[in-house]
DRENPANU-256510 format. One record per atom (N, C-alpha, C): residue number from 1; residue in one letter; y, z negated, x negated. Coordinates in pm, 1 decimal. Layout:
<drenmis>
[NUM,'A',[Y,Z,X]]
...
</drenmis>
This chain:
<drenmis>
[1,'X',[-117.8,0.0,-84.8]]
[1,'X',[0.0,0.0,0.0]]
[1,'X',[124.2,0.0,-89.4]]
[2,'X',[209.6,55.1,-46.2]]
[2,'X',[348.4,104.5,-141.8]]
[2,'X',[464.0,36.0,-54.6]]
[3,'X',[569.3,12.8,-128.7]]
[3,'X',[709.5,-38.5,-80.0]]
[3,'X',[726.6,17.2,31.0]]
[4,'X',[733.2,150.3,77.6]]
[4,'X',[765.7,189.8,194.1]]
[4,'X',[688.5,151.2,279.7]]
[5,'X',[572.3,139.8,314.9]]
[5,'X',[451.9,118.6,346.1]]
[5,'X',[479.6,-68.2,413.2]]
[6,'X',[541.7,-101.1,364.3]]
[6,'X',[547.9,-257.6,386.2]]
[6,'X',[708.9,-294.4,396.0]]
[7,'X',[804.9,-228.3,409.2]]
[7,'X',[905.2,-174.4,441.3]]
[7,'X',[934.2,-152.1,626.4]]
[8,'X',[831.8,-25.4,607.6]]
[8,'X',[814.0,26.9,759.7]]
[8,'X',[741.1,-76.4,869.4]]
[9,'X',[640.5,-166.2,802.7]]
[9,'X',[565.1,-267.7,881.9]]
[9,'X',[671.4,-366.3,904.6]]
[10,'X',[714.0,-413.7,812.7]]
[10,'X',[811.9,-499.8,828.4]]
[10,'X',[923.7,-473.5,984.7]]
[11,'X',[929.2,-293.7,983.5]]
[11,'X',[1037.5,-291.2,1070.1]]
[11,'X',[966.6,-294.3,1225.3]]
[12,'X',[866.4,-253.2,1221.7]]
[12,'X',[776.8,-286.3,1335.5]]
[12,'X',[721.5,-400.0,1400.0]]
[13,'X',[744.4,-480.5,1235.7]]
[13,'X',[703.6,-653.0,1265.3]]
[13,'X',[803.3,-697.1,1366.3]]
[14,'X',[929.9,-670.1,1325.6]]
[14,'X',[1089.7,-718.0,1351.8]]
[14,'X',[1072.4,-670.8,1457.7]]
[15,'X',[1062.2,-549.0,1540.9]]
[15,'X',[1111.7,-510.9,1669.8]]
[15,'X',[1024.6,-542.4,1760.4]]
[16,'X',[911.3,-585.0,1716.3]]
[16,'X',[796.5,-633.3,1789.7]]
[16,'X',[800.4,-777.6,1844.6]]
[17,'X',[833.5,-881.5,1716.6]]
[17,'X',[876.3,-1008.6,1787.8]]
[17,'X',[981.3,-1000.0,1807.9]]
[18,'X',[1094.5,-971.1,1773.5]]
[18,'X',[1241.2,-938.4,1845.8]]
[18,'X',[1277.2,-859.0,1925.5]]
[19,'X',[1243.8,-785.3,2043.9]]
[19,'X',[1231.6,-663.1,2084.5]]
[19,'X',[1394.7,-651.5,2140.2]]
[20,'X',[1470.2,-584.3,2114.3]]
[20,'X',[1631.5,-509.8,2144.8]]
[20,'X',[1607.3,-518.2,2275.1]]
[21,'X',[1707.0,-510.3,2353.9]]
[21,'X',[1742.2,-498.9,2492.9]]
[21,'X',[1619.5,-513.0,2599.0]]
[22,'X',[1592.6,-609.0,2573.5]]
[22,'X',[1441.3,-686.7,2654.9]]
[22,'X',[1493.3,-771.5,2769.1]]
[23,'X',[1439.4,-728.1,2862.2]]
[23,'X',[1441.1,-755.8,2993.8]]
[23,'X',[1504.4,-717.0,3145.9]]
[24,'X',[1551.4,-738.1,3255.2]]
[24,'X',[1565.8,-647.8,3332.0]]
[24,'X',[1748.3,-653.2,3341.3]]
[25,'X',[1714.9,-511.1,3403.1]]
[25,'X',[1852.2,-486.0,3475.7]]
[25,'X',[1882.5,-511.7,3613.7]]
[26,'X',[2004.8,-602.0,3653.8]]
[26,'X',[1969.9,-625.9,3798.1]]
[26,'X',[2029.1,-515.3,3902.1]]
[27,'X',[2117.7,-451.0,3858.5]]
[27,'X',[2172.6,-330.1,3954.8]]
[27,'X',[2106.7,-220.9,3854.1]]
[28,'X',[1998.7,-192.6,3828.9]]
[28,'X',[1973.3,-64.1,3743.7]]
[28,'X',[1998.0,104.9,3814.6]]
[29,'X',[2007.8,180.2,3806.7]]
[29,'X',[1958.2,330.1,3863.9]]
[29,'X',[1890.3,350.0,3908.4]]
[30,'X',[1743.9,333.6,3844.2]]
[30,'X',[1580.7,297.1,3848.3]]
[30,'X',[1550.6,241.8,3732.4]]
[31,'X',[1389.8,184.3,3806.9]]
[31,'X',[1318.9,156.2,3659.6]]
[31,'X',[1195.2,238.3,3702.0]]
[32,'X',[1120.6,253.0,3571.7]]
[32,'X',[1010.6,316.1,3613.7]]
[32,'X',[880.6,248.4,3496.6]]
[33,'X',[790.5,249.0,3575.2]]
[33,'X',[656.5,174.8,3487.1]]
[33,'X',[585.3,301.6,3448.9]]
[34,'X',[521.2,221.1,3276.0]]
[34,'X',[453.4,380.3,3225.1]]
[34,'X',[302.8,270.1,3188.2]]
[35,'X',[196.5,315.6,3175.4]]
[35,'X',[67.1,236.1,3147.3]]
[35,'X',[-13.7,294.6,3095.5]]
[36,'X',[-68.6,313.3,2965.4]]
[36,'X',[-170.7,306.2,2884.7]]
[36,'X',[-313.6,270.2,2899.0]]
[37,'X',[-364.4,317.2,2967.4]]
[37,'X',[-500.6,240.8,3040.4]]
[37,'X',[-629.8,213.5,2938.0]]
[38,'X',[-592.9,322.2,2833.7]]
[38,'X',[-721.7,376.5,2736.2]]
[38,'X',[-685.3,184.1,2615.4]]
[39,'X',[-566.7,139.7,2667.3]]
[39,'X',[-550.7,33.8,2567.9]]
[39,'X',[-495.5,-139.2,2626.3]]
[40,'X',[-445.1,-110.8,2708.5]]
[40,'X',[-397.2,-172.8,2811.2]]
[40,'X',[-239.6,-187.4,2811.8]]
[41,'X',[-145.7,-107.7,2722.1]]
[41,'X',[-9.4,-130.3,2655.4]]
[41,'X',[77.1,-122.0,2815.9]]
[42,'X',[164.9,-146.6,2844.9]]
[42,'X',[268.5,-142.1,2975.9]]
[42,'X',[349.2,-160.4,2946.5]]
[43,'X',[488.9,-78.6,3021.6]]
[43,'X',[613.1,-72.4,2953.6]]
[43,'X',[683.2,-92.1,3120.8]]
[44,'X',[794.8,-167.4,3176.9]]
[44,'X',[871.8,-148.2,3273.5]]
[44,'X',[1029.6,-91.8,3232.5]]
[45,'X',[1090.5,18.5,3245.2]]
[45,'X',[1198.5,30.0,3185.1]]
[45,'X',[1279.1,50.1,3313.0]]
[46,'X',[1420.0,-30.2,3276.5]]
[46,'X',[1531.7,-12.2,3324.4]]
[46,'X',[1630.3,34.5,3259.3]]
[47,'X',[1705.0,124.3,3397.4]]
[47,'X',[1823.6,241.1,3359.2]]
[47,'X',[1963.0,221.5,3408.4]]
[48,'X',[2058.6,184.9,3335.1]]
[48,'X',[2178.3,247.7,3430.1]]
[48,'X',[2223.1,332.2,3379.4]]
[49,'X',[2232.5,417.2,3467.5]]
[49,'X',[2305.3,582.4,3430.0]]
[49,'X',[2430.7,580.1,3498.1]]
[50,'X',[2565.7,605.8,3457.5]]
[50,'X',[2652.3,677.3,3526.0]]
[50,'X',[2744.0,795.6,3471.2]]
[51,'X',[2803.0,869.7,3512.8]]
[51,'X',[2891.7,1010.6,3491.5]]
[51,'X',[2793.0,1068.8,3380.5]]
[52,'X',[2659.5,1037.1,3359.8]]
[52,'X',[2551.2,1116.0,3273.3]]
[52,'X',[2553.6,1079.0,3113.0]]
[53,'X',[2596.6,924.7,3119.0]]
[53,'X',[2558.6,859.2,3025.0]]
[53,'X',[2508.7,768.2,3044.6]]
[54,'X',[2423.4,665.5,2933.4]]
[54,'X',[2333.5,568.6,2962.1]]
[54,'X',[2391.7,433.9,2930.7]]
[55,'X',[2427.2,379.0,3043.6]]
[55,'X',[2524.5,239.3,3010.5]]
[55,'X',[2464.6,180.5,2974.3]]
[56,'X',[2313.1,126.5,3006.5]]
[56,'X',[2220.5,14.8,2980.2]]
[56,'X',[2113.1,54.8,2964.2]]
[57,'X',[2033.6,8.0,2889.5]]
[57,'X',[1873.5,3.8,2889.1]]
[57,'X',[1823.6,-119.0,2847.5]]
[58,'X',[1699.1,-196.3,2935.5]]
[58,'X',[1641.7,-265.7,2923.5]]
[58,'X',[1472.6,-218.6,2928.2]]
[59,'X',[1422.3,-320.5,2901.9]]
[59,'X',[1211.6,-298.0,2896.4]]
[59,'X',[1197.3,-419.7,2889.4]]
[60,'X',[1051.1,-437.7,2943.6]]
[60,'X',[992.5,-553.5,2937.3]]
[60,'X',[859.8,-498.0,2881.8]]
[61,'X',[751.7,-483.8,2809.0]]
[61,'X',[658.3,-439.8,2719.9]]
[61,'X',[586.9,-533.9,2757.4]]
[62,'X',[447.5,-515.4,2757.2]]
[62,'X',[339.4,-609.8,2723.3]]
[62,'X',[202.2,-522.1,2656.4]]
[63,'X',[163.3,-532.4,2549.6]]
[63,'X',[28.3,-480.7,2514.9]]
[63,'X',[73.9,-499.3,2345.6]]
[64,'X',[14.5,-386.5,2255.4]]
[64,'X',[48.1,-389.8,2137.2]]
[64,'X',[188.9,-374.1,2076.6]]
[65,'X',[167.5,-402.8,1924.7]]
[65,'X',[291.5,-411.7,1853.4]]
[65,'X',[372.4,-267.3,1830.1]]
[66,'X',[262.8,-146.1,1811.7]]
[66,'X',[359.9,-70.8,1840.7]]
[66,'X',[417.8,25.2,1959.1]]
[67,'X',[357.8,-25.4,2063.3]]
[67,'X',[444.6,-75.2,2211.0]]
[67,'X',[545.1,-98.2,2199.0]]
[68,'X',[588.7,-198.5,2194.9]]
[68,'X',[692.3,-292.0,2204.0]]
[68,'X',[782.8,-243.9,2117.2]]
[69,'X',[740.8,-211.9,1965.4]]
[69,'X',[847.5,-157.9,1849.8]]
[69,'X',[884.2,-35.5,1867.5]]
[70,'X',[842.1,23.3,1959.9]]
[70,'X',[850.7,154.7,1981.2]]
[70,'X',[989.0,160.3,2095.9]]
[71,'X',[881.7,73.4,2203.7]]
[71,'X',[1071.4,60.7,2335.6]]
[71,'X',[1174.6,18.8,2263.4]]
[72,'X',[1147.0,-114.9,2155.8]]
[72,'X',[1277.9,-193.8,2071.6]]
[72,'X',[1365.4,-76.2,2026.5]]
[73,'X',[1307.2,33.4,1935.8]]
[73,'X',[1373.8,163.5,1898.6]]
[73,'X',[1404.7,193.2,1917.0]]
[74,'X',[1394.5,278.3,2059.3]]
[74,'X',[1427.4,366.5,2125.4]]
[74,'X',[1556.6,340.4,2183.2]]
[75,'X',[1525.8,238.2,2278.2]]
[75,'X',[1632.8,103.9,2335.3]]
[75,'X',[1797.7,143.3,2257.1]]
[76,'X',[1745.8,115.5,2133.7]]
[76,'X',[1888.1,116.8,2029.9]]
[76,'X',[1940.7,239.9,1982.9]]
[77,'X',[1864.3,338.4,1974.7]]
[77,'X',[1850.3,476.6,1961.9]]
[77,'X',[1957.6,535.4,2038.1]]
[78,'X',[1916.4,514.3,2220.0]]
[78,'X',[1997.7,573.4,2277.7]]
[78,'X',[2122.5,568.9,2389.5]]
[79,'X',[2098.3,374.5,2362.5]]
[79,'X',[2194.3,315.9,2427.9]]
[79,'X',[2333.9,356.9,2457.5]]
[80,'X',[2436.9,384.8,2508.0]]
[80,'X',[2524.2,446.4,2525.7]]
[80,'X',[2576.7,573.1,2506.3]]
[81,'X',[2463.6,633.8,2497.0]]
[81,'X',[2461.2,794.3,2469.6]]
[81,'X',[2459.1,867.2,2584.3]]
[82,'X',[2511.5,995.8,2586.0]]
[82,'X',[2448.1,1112.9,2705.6]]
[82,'X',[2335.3,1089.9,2715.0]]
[83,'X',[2323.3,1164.2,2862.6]]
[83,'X',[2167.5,1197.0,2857.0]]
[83,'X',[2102.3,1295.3,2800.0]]
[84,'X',[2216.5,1398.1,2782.3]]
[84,'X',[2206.0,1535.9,2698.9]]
[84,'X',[2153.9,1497.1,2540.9]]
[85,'X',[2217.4,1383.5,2492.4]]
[85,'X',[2178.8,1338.4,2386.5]]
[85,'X',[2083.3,1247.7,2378.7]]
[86,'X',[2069.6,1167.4,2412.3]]
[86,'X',[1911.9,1087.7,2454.8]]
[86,'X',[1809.1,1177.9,2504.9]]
[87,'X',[1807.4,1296.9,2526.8]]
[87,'X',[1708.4,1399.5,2557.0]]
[87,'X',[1687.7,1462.5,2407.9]]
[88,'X',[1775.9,1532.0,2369.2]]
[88,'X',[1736.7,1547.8,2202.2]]
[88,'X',[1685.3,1464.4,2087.0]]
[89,'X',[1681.3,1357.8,2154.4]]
[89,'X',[1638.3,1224.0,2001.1]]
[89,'X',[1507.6,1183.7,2082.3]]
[90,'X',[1519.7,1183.7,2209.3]]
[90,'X',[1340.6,1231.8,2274.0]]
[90,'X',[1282.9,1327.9,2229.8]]
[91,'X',[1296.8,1415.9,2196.1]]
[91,'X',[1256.4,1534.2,2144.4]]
[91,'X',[1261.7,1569.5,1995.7]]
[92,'X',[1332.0,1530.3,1920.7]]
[92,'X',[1289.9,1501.4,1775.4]]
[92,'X',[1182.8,1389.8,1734.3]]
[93,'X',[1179.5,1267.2,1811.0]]
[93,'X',[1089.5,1149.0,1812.9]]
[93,'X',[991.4,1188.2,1814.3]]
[94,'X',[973.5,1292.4,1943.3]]
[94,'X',[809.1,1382.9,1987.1]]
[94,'X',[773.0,1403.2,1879.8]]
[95,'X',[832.7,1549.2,1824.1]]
[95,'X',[784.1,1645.0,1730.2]]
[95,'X',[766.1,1515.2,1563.3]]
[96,'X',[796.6,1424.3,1595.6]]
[96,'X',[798.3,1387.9,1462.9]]
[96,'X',[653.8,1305.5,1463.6]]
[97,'X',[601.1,1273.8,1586.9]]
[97,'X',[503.9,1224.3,1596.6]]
[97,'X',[370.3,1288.2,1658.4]]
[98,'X',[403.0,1390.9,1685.2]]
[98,'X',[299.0,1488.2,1679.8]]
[98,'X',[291.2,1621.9,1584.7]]
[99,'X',[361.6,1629.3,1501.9]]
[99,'X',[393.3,1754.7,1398.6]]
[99,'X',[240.6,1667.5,1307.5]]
[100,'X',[182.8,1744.5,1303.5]]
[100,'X',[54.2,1682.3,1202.9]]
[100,'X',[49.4,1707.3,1058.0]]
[101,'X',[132.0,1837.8,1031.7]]
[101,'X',[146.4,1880.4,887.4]]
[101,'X',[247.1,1816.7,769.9]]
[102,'X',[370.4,1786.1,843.3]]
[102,'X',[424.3,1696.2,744.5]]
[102,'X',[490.3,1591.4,793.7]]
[103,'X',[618.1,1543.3,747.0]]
[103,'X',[681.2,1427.2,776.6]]
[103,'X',[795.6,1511.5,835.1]]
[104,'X',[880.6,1447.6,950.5]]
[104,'X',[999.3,1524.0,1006.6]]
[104,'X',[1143.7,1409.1,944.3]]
[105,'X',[1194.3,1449.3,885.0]]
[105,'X',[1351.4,1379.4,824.2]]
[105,'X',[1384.7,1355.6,990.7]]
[106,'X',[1487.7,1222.3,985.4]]
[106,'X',[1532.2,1190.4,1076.9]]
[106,'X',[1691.6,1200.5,1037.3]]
[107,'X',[1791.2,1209.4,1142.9]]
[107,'X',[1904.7,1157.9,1129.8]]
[107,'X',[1899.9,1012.2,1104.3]]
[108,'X',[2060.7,974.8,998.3]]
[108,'X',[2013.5,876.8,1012.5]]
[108,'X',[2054.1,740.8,1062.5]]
[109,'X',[2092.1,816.2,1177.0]]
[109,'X',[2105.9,653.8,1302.1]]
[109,'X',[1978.4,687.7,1418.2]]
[110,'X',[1887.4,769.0,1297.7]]
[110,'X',[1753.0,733.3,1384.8]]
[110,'X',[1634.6,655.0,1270.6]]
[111,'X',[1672.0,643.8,1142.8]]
[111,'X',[1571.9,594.8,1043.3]]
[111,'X',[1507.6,503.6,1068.6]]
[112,'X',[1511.2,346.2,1137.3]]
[112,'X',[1423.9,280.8,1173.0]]
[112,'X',[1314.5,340.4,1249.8]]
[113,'X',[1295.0,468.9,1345.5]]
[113,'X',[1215.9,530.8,1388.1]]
[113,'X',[1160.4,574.5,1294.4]]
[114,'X',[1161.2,599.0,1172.2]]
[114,'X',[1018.1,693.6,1022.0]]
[114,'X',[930.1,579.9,1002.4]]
[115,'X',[961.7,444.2,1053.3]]
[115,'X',[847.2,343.5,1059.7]]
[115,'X',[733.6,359.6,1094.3]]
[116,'X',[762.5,480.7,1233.5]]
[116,'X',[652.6,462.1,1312.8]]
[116,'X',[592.7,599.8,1263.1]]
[117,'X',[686.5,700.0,1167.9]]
[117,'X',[552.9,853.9,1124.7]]
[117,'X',[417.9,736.5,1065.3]]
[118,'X',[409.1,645.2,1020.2]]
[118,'X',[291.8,555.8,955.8]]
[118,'X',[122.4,571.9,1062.6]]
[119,'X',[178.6,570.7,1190.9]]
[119,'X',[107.1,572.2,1316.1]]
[119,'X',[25.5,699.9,1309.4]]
[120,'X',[65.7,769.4,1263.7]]
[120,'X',[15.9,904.8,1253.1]]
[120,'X',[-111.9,947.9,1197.7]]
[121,'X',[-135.3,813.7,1096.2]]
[121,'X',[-209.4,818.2,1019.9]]
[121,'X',[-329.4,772.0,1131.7]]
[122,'X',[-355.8,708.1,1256.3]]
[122,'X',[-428.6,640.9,1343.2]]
[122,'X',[-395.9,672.5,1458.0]]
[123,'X',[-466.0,848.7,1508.2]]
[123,'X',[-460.3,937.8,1629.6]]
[123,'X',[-427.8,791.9,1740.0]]
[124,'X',[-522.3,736.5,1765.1]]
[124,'X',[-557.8,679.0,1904.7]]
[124,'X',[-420.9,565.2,1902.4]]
[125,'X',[-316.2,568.5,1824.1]]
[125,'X',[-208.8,491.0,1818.5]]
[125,'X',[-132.7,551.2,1863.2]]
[126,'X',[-132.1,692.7,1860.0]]
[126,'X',[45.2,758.8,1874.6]]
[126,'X',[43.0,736.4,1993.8]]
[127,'X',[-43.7,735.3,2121.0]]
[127,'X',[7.8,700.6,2262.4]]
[127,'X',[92.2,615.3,2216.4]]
[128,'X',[25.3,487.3,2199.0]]
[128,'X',[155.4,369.4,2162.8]]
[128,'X',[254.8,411.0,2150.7]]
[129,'X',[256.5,462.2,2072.3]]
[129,'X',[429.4,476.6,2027.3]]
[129,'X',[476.4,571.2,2139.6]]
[130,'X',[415.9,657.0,2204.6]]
[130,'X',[496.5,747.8,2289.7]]
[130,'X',[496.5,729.3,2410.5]]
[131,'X',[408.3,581.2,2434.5]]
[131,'X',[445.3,511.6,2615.5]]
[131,'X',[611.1,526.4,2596.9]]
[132,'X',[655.0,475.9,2546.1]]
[132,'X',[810.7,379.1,2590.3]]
[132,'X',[883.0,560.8,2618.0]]
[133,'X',[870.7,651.3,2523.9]]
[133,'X',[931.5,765.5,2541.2]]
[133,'X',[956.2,849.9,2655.9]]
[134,'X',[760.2,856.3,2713.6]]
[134,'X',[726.1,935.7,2797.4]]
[134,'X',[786.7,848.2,2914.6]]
[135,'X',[788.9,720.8,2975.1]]
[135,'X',[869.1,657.7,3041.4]]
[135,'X',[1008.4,691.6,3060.8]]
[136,'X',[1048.0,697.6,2954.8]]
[136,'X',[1218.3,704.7,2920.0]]
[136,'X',[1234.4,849.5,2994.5]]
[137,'X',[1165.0,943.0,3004.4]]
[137,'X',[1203.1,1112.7,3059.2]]
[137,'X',[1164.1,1075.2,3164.4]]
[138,'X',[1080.8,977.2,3213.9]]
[138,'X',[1052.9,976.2,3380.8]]
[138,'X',[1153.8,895.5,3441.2]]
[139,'X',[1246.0,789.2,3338.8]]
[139,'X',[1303.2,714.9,3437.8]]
[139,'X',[1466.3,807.9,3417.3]]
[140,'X',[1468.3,889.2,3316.2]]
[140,'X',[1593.3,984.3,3331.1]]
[140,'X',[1588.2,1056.3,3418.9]]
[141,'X',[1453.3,1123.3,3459.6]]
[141,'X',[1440.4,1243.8,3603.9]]
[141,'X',[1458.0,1142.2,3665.3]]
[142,'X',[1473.7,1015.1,3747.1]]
[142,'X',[1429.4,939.9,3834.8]]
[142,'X',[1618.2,910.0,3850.1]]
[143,'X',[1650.9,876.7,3730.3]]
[143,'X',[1797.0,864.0,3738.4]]
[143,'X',[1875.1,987.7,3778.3]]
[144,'X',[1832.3,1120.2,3745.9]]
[144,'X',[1946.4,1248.1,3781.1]]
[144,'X',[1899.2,1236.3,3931.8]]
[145,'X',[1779.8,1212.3,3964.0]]
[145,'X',[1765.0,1252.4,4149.1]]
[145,'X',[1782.9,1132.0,4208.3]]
[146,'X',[1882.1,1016.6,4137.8]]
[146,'X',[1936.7,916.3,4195.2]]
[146,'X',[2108.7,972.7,4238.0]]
[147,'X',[2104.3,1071.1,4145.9]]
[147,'X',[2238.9,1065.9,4124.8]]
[147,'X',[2226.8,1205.1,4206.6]]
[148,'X',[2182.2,1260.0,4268.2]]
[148,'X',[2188.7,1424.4,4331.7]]
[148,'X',[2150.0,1520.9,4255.7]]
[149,'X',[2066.8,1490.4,4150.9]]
[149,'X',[1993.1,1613.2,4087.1]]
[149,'X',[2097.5,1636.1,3981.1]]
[150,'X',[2211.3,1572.7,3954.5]]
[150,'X',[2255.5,1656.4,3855.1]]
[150,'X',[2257.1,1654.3,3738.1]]
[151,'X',[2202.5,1728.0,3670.1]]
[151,'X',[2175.1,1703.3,3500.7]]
[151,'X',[2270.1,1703.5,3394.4]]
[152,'X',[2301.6,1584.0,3344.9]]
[152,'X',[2403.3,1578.7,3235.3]]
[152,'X',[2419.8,1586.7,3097.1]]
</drenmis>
């Protein structure tokens, strides 16, 4: 195991018992539940969306560590961003965790996310890491057809 290697655990350790913007929203947009059955991981995420940015995000996680470090990420990732832009750092996150051939460079007010290319190395993990994501696009569709369909 190498510096980076214990570096990156470290940051997974951290967001795992500390998890960022943990717990609910009481006027949210929606929330929407995502579940892992093959492991038992569960994610509840809450949204407030307005004029097609993301005022708030909360999760409540229960299952593994990189569950939880994964919503913690994300959480911080795209907190007060468009949705236009929280859709693109969904979509670099993807490809960076399913690209099998190499490593994908991140921007870098996304670098605590290269913690998790490590996962890669252990197929039956990357769900983990991509509950909190695949959630996050269901509770954004869930938020534009809160708001009249309109995509921002």
């Amino acid at each position: 195991m190498n510096l980076a290697d214990d570096l990156y655990r470290e940051t997974i350790l951290d967001h795992y018992h500390n998890p960022r913007n943990h717990g609910k929203i009481a006027e949210a947009t929606c929330s929407t539940e995502g579940v892992n059955p093959l492991c038992g991981d569960e994610l509840t995420l809450y949204l407030k969306v307005r004029d097609g940015k993301i005022e708030d995000i909360k999760m409540e996680a229960h299952g593994c560590s990189i569950n939880t470090a994964s919503g913690s990420m994300m959480s911080e990732a795209i907190m007060g961003l468009p949705v236009s832009e929280a859709r693109k750092i969904i979509d670099t996150f993807k490809a960076m965790m399913l690209n099998k051939e190499s490593q994908i460079e991140l921007p870098e007010e996304m670098e605590d996310l290269e913690a998790l290319q490590g996962v890669k190395q252990y197929p039956v993990r990357i769900k983990c890491a991509l509950l909190p994501w695949n959630t996050l696009i269901e509770g954004l569709e869930s938020a534009e057809a809160e708001q009249g369909g309109v995509k921002k």
